[in-house]
Phi, psi and omega in degrees: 000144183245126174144353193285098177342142182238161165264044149259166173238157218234159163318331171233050137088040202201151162300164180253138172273061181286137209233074216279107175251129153077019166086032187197139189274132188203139173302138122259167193219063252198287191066205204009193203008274184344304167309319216279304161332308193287320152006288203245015205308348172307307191293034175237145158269161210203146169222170194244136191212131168251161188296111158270163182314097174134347185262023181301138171062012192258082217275312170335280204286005180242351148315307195277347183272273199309329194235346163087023164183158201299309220345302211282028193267344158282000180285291187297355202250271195308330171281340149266001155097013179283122183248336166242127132353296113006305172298330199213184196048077155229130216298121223134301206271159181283169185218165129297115125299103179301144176254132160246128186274000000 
């Protein structure tokens, strides 16, 4: 099933994942945040945030503009649904911004 834990443990301490991206079923062993956030991603509050100019396709550095560090570029990437960069941020366009407690 995709999307199901599986019980093996991986080097970084997580279940292996299976995962449908891009029309193809593929593992990750990737865990923490991530798993548990992409769960529940209905449940995050969102504020409307635009791409600014020159931080196009850079989802780190438009991280570091809303949170005051890169970290968070997989956040913005999964609450707007970017699967490529390149695809998306592109300067200007609106965006979600997750609130973080």
């Amino acid at each position: 099933m995709i999307g199901e834990s599986r019980t093996s443990i991986t080097r970084y301490g997580h279940g292996v994942r299976a995962l449908f991206h891009k029309g193809r079923n593929i593992t990750t062993s990737v865990g923490s945040q991530i798993d548990a956030v992409s769960e529940n991603i209905t449940d995050v509050q969102t504020k409307i945030g635009r791409v600014p100019a020159g931080f196009e396709h850079r989802p780190d550095l438009i991280s570091n503009v809303f949170f005051g560090t890169p970290g968070y570029w997989w956040y913005l990437m999964l609450v707007n649904g970017v699967t490529d960069p390149f695809e998306g941020f592109n300067s200007g366009d609106q965006i979600l911004i997750p609130v973080i407690s």
